[in-house]
py3Dmol code that shows the C-alpha trace and the ligand (Angstrom):
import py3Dmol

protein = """\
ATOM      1  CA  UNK A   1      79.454  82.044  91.275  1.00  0.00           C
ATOM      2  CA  UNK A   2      82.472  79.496  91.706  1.00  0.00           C
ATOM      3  CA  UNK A   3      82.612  76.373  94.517  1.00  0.00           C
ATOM      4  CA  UNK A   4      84.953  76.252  97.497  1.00  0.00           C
ATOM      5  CA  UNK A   5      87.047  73.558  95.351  1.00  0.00           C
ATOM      6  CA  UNK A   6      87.763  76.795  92.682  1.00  0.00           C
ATOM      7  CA  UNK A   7      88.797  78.499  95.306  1.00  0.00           C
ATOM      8  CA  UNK A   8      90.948  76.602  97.061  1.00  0.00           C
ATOM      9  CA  UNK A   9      92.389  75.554  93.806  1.00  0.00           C
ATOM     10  CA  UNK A  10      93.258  79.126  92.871  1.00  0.00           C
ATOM     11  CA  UNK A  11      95.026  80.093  96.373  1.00  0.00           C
ATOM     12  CA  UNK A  12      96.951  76.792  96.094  1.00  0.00           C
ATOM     13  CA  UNK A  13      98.252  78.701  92.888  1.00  0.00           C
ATOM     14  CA  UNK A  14      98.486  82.094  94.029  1.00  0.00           C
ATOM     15  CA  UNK A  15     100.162  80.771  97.071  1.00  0.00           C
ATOM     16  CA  UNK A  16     102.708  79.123  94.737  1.00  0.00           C
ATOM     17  CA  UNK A  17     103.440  82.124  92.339  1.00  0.00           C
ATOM     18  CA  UNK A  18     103.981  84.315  95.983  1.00  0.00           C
ATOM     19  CA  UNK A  19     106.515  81.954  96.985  1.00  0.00           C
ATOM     20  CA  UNK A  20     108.319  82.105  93.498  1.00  0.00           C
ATOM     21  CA  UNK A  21     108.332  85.886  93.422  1.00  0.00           C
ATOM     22  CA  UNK A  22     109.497  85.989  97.180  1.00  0.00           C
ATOM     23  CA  UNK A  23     106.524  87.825  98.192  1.00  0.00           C
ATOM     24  CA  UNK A  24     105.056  86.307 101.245  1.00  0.00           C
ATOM     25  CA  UNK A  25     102.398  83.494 101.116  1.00  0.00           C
ATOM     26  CA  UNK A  26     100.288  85.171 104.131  1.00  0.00           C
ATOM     27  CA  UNK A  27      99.695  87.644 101.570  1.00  0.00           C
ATOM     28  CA  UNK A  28      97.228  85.738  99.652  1.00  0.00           C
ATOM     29  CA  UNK A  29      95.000  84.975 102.342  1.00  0.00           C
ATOM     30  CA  UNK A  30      94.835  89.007 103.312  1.00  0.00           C
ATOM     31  CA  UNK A  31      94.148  89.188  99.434  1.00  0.00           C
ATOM     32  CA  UNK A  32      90.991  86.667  99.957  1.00  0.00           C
ATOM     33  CA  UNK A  33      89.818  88.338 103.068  1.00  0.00           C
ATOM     34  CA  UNK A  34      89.976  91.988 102.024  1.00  0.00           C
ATOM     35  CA  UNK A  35      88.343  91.142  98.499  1.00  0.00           C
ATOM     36  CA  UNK A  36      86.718  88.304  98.209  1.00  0.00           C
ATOM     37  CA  UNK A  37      85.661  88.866 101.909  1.00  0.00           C
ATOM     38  CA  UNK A  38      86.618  85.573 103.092  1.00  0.00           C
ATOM     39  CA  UNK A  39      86.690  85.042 106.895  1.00  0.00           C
ATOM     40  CA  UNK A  40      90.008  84.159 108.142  1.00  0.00           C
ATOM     41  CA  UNK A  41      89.179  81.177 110.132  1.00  0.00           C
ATOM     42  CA  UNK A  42      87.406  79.262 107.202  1.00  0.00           C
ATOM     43  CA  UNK A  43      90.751  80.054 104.966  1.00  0.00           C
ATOM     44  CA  UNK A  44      92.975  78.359 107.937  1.00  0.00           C
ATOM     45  CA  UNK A  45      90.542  75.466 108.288  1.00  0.00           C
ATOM     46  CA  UNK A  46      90.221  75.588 104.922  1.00  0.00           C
ATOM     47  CA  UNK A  47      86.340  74.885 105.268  1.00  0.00           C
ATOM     48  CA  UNK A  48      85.580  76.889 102.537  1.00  0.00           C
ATOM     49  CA  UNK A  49      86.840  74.176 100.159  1.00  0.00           C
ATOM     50  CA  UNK A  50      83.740  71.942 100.916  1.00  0.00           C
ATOM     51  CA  UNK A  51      81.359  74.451 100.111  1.00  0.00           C
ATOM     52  CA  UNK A  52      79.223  74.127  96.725  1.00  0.00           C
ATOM     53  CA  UNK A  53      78.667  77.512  95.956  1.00  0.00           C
ATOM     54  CA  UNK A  54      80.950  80.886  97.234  1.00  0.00           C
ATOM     55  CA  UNK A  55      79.512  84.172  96.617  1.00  0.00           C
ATOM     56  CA  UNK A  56      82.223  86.764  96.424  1.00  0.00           C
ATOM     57  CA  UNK A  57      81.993  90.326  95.695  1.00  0.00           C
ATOM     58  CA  UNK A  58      84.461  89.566  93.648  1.00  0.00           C
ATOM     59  CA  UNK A  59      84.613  87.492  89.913  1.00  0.00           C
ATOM     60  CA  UNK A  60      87.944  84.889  89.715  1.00  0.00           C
ATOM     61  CA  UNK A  61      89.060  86.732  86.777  1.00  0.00           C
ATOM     62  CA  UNK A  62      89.167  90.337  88.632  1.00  0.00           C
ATOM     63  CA  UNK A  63      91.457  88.711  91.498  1.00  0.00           C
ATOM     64  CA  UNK A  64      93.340  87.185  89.239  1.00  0.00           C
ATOM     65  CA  UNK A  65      94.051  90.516  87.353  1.00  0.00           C
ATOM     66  CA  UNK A  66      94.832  92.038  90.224  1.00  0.00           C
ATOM     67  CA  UNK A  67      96.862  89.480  91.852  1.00  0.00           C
ATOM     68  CA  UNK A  68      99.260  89.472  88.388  1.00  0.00           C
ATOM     69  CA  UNK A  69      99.496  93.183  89.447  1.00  0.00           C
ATOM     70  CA  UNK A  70     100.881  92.527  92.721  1.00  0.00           C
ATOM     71  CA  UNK A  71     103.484  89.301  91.296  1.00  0.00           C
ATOM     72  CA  UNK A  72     104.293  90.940  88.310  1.00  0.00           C
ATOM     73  CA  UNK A  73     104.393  94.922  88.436  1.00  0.00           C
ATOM     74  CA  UNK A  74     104.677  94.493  92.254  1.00  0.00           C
ATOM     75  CA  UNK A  75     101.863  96.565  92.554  1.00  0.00           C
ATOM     76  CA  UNK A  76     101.929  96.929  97.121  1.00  0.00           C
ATOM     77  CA  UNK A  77      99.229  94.804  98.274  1.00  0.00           C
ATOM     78  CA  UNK A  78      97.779  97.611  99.830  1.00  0.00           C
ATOM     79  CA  UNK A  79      97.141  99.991  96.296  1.00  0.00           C
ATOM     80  CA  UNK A  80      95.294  96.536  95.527  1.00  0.00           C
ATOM     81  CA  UNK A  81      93.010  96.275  98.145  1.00  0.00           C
ATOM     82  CA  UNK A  82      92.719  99.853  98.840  1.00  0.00           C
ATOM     83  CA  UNK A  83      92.575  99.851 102.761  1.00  0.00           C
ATOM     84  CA  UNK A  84      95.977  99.337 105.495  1.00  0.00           C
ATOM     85  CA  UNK A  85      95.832  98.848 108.750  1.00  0.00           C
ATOM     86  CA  UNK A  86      97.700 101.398 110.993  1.00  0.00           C
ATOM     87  CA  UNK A  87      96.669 101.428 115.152  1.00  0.00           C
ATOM     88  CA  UNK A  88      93.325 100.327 115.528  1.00  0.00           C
ATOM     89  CA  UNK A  89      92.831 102.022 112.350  1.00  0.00           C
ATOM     90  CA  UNK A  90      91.929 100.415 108.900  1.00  0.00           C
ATOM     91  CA  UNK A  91      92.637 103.398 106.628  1.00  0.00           C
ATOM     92  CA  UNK A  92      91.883 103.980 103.010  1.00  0.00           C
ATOM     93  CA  UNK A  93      94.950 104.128 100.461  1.00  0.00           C
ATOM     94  CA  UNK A  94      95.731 105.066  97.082  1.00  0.00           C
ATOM     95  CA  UNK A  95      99.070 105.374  94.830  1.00  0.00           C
ATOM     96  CA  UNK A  96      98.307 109.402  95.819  1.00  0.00           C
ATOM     97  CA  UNK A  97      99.556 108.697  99.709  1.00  0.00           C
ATOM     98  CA  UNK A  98     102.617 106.296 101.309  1.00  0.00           C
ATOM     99  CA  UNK A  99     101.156 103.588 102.535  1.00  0.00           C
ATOM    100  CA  UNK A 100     101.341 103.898 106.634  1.00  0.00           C
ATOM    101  CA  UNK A 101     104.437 101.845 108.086  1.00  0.00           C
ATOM    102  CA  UNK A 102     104.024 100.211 111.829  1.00  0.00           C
ATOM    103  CA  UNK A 103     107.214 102.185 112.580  1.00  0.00           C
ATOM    104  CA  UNK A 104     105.246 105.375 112.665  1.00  0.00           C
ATOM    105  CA  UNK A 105     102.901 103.998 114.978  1.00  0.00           C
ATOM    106  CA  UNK A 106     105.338 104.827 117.495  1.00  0.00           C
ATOM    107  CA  UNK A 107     105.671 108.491 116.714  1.00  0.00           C
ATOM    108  CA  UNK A 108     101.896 108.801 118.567  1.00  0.00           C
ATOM    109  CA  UNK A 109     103.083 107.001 121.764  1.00  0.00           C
ATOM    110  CA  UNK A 110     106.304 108.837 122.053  1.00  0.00           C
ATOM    111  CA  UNK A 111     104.756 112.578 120.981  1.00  0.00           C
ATOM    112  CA  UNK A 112     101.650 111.446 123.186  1.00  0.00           C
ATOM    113  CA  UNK A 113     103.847 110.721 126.484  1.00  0.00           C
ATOM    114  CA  UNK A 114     106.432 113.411 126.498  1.00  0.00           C
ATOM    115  CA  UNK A 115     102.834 116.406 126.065  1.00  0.00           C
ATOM    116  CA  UNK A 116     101.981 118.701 128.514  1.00  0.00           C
ATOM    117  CA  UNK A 117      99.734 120.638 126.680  1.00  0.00           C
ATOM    118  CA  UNK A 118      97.030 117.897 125.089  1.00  0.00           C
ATOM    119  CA  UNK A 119      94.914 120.609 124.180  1.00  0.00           C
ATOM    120  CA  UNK A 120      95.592 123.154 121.869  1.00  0.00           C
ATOM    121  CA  UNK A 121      96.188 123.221 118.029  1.00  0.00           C
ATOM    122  CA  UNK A 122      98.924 120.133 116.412  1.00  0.00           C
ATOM    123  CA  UNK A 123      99.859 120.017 113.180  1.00  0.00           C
ATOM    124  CA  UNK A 124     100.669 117.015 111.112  1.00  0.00           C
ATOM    125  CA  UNK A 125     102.807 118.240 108.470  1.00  0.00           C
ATOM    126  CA  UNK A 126     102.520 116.163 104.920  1.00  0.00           C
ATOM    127  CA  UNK A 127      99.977 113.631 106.261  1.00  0.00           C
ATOM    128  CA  UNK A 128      99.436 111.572 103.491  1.00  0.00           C
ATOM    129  CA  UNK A 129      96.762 109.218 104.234  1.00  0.00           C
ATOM    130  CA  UNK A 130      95.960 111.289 107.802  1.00  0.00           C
ATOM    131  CA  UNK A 131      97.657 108.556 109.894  1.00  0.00           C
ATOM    132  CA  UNK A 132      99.511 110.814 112.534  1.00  0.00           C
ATOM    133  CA  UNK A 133      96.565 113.198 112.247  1.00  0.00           C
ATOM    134  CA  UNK A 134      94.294 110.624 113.119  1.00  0.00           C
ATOM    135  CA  UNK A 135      96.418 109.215 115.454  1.00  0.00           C
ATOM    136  CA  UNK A 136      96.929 112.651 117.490  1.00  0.00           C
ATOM    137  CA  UNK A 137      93.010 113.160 117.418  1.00  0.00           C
ATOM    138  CA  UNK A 138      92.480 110.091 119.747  1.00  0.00           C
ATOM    139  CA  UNK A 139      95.556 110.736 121.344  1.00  0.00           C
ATOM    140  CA  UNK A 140      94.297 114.241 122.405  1.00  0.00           C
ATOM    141  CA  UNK A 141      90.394 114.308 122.253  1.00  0.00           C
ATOM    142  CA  UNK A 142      90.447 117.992 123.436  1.00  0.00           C
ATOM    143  CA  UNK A 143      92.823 119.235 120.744  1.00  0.00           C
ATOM    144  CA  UNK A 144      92.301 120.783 117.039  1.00  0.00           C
ATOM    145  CA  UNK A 145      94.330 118.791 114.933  1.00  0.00           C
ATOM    146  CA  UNK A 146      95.624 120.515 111.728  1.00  0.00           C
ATOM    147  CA  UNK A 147      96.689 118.058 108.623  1.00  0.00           C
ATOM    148  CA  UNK A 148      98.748 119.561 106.175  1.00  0.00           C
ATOM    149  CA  UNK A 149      99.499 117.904 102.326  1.00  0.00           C
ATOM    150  CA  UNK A 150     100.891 119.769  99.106  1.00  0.00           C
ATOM    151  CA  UNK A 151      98.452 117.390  97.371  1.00  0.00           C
ATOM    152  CA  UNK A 152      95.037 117.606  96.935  1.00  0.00           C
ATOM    153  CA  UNK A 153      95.191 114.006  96.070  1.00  0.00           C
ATOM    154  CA  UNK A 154      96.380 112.700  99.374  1.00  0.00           C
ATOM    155  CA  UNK A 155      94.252 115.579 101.287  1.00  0.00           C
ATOM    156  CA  UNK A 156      90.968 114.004  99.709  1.00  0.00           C
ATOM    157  CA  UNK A 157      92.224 110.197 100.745  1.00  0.00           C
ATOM    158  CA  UNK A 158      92.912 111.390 104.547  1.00  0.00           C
ATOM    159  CA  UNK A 159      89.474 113.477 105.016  1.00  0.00           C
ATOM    160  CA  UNK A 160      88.026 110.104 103.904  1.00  0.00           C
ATOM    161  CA  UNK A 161      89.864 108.515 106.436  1.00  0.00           C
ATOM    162  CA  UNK A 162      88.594 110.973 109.392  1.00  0.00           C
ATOM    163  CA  UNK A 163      84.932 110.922 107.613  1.00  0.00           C
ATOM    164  CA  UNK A 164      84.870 106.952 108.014  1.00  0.00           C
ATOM    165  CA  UNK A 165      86.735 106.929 111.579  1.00  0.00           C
ATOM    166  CA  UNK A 166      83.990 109.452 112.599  1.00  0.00           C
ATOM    167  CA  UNK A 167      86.768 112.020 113.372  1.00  0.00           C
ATOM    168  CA  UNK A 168      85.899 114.182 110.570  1.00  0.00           C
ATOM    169  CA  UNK A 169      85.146 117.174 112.709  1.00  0.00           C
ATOM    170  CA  UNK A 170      88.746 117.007 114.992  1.00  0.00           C
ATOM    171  CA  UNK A 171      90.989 117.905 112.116  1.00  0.00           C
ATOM    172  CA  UNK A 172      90.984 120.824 109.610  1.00  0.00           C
ATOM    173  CA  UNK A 173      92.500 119.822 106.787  1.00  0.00           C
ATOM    174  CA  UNK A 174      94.534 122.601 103.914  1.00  0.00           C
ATOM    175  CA  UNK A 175      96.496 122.137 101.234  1.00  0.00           C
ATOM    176  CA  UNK A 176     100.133 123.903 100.806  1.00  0.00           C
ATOM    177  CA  UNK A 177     103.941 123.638 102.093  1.00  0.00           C
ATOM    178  CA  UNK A 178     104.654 122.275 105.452  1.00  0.00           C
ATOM    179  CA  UNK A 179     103.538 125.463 107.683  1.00  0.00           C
ATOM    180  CA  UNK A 180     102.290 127.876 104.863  1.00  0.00           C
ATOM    181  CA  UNK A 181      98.324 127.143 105.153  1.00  0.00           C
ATOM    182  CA  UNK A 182      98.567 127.939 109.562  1.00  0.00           C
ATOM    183  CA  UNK A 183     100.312 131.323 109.148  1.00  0.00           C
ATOM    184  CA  UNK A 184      96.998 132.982 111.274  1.00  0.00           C
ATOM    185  CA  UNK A 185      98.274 130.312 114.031  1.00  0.00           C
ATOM    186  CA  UNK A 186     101.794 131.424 114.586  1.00  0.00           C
ATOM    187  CA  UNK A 187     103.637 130.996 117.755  1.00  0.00           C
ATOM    188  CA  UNK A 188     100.470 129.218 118.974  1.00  0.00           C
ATOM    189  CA  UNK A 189     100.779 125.422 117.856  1.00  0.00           C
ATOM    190  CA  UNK A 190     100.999 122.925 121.221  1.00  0.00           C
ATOM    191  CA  UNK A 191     103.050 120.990 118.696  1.00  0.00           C
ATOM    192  CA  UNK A 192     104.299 120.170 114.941  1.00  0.00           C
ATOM    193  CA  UNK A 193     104.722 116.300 114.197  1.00  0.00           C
ATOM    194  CA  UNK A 194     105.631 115.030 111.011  1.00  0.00           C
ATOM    195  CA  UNK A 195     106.998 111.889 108.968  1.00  0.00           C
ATOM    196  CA  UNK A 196     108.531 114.168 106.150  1.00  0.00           C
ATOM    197  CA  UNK A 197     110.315 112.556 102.817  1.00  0.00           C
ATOM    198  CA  UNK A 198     113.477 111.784 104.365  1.00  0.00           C
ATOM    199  CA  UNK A 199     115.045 109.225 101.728  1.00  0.00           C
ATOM    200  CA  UNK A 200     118.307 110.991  99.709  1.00  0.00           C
ATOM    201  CA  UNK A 201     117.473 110.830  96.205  1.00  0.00           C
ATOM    202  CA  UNK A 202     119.747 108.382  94.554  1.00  0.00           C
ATOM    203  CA  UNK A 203     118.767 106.402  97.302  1.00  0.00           C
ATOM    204  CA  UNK A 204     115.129 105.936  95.855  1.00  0.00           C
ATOM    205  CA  UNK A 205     116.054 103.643  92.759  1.00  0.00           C
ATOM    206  CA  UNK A 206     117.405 101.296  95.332  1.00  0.00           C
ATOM    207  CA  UNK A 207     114.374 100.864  97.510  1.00  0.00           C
ATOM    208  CA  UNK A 208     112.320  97.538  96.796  1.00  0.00           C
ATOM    209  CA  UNK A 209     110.032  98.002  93.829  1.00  0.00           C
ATOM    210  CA  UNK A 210     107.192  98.186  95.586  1.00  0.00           C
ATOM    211  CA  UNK A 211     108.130 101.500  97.408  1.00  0.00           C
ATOM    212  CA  UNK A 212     109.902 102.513  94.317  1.00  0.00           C
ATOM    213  CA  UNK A 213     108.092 101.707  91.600  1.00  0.00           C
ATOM    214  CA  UNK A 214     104.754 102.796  93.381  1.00  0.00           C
ATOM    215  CA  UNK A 215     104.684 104.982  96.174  1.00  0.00           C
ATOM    216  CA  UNK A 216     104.308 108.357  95.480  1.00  0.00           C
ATOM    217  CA  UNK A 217     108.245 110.210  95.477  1.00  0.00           C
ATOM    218  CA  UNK A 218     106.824 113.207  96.782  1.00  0.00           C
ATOM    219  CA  UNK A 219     106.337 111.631  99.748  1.00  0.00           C
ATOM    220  CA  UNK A 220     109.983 109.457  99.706  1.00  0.00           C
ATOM    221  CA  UNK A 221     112.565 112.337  98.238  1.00  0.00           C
ATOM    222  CA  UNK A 222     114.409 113.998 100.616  1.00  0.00           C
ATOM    223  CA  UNK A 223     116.650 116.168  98.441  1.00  0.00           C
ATOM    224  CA  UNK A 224     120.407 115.056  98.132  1.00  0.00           C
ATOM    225  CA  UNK A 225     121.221 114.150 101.560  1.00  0.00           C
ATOM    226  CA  UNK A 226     117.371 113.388 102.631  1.00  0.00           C
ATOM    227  CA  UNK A 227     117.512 116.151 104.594  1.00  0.00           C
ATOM    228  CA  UNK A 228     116.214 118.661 102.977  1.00  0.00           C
ATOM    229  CA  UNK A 229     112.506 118.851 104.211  1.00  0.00           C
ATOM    230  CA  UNK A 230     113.620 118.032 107.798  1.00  0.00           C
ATOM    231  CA  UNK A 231     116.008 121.457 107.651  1.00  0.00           C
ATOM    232  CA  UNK A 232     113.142 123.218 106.687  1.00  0.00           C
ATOM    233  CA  UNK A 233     111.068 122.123 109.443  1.00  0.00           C
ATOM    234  CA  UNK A 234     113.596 122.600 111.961  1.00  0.00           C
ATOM    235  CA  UNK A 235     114.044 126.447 110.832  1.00  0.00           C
ATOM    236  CA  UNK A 236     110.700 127.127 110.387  1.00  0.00           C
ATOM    237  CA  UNK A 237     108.828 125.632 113.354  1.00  0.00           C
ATOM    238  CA  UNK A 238     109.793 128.400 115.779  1.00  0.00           C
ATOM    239  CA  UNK A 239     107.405 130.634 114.353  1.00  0.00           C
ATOM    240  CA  UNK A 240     104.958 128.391 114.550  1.00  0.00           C
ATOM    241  CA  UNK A 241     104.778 126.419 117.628  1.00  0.00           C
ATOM    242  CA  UNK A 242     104.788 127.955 120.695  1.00  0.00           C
ATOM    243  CA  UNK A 243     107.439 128.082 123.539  1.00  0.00           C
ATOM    244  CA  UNK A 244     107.955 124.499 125.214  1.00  0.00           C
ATOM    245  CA  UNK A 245     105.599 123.103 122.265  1.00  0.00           C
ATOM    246  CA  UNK A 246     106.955 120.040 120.666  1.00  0.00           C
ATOM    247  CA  UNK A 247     108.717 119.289 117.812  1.00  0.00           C
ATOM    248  CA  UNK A 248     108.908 115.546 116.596  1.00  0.00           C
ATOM    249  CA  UNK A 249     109.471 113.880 113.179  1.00  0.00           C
ATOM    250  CA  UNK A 250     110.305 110.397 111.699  1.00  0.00           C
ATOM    251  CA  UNK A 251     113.758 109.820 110.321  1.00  0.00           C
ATOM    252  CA  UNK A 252     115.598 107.262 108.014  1.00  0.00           C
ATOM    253  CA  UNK A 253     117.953 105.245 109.846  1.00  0.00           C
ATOM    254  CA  UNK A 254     121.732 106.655 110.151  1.00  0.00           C
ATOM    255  CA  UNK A 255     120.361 110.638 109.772  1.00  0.00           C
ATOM    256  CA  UNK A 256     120.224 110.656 113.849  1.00  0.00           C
ATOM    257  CA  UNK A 257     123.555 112.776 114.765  1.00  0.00           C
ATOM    258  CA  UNK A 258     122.551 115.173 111.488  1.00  0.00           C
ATOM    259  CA  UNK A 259     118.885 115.961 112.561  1.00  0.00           C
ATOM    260  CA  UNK A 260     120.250 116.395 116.423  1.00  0.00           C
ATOM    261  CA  UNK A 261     123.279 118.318 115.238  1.00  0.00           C
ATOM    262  CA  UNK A 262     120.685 120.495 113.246  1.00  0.00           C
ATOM    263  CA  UNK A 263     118.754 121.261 116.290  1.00  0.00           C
ATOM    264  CA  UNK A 264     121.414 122.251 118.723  1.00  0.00           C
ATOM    265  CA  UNK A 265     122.736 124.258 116.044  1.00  0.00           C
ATOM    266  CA  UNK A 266     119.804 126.027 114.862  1.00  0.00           C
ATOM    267  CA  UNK A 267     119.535 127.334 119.229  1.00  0.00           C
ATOM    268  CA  UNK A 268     116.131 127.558 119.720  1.00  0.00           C
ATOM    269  CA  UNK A 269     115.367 123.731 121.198  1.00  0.00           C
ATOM    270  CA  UNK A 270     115.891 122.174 124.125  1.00  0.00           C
ATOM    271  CA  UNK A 271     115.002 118.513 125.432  1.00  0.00           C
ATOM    272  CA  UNK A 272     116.915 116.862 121.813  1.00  0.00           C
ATOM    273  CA  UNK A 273     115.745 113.344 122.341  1.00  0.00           C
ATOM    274  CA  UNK A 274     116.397 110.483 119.851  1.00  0.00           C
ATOM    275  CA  UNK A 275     114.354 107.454 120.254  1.00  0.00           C
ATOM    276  CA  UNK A 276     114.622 103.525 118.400  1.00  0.00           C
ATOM    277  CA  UNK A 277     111.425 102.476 116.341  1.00  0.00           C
ATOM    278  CA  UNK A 278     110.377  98.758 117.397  1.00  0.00           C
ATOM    279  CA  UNK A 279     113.162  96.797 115.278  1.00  0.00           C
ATOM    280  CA  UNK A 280     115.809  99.247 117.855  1.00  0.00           C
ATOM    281  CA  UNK A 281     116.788 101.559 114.588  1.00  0.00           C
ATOM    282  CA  UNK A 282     116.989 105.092 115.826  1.00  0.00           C
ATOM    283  CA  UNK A 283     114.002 106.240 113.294  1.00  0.00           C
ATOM    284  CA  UNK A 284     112.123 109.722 115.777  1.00  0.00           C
ATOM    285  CA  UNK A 285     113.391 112.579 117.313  1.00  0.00           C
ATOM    286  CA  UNK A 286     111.625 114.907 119.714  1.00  0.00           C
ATOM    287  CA  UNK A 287     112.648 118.143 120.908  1.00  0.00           C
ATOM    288  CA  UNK A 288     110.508 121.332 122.499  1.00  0.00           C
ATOM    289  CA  UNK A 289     110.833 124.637 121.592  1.00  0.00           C
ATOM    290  CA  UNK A 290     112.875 126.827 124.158  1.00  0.00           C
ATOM    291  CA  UNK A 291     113.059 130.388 122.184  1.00  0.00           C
ATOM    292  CA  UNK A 292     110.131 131.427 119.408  1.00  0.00           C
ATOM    293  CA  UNK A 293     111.624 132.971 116.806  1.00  0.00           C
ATOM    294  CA  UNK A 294     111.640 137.187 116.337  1.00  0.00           C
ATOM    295  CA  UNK A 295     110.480 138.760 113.415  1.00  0.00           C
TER     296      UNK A 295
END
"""
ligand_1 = """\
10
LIG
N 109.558 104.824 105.778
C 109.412 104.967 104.367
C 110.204 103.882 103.651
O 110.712 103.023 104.299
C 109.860 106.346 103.926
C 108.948 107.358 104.428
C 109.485 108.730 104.320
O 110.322 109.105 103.500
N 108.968 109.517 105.180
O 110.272 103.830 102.462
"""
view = py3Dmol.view(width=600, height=400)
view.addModel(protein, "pdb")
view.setStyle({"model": 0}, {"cartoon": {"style": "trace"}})
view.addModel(ligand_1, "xyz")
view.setStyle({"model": 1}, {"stick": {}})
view.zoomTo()
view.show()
């Protein structure tokens, strides 16, 4: 049990210390609200600080643990509070997944507008925490969604994400490489949509800490040039999505000529389309399949 006046006291300092680390003051009051379940209007009136008596799920000493984690080891806000908002989602996060960016909100809208074919099966293709896949199953409310990890770890977090969002029974879930566990669906996906590691390696060390230092590099490392999981998915999804199905992945800013130049040159895609993310980087492209592979 601690009084408003505590309280108060200890954001004045936490507020401080964010400022001093350049990590942004809002921060602290997201802290208070996700943990300490503070409601936001109270914090900007700052009524709370007249109160006697605060109960919060939450002792002073355990936020200030993990708020030395987030100043110090620049732990991402997000490992601390477990949860990140993405679309209208709040999803559940751990080191084990990349935390969802707003960029790749976009990737629904753009996938979502240029389908013909809203039924059928879609594959997200290393979903991490399940955003796209969760994204595509209210995008397409008649389709199968299929979410794809290598790790079991990040599997577990996004089948907690559908279970909580009540879409639990839209999207089978399987752990392997990329297109390995849908081999019984070949040439019948409606579509393959991915936000693979597209970072080059010695790249990675460069990245703020926070990405660095604790998001998982499976997830981040691209090979060399960054592109070595989006070369693989170029080559590959012809067996698996059918003809005029789509084909659509994030990218890193700059790798926009390479992935197109990949596609025209690989000759089975038509419709190459590069679009900007919200801050006008070119960060998605979208193409359809115009010839399934032969085997
Ligand atoms: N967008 C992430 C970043 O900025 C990288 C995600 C990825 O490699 N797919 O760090």
């Amino acid at each position: 049990m601690i009084s408003g006046l505590q309280l108060w006291q200890w954001r004045e300092r936490a507020r401080e210390e964010a400022q001093a680390a350049e990590i942004s003051p809002a921060e602290v009051d997201w802290f208070l609200v996700t943990l300490a379940g503070l409601d936001r209007l109270s914090l900007r009136l700052g009524s709370f600080r007249d109160q006697d008596r605060l109960e919060l799920p939450i002792s002073l000493a355990e936020l200030t643990q993990k708020w030395q984690q987030r100043i110090r080891d620049r732990v991402p806000l997000q490992y601390l509070t477990g949860t990140a908002p993405w679309r209208h989602f709040e999803l559940a996060v751990s080191p084990a997944v990349l935390i969802p960016r707003p960029e790749t909100e976009e990737l629904i809208e753009i996938v979502a507008a240029a389908c013909e074919d809203p039924q059928g099966h879609w594959a997200d293709l290393g979903t991490g925490s399940g955003a796209i896949a969760l994204g595509l199953a209210t995008a397409f409310p008649a389709a199968t969604i299929h979410a794809i990890d290598r790790s079991a770890e990040a599997l577990e977090i996004a089948r907690e994400n559908a279970r909580n969002l009540g879409l639990g029974d839209r999207i089978r879930f399987d752990c392997g490489d990329w297109f390995a566990p849908l081999d019984s669906l070949s040439g019948q996906l409606s579509g393959m949509v991915s936000n693979p590691p597209y970072i080059p390696r010695n790249v990675i060390p460069q990245l703020q800490p926070e990405v660095c230092r604790h998001e998982p590099h499976l997830a981040l490392d691209g090979g060399e040039d960054g592109l070595d999981c989006i070369r693989h998915l170029v080559v590959t999804a012809p067996t698996y999505v059918r003809l005029g199905g789509i084909w659509a992945i994030e990218m890193m800013a700059g790798q926009a000529e390479a992935v197109t130049a990949l596609l025209r040159q690989d000759g089975r895609y038509e419709k190459i389309q590069v679009f900007p993310d919200l801050a006008g980087i070119d960060r998605f492209v979208l193409a359809s399949i115009s010839q399934v592979a032969v085997s």
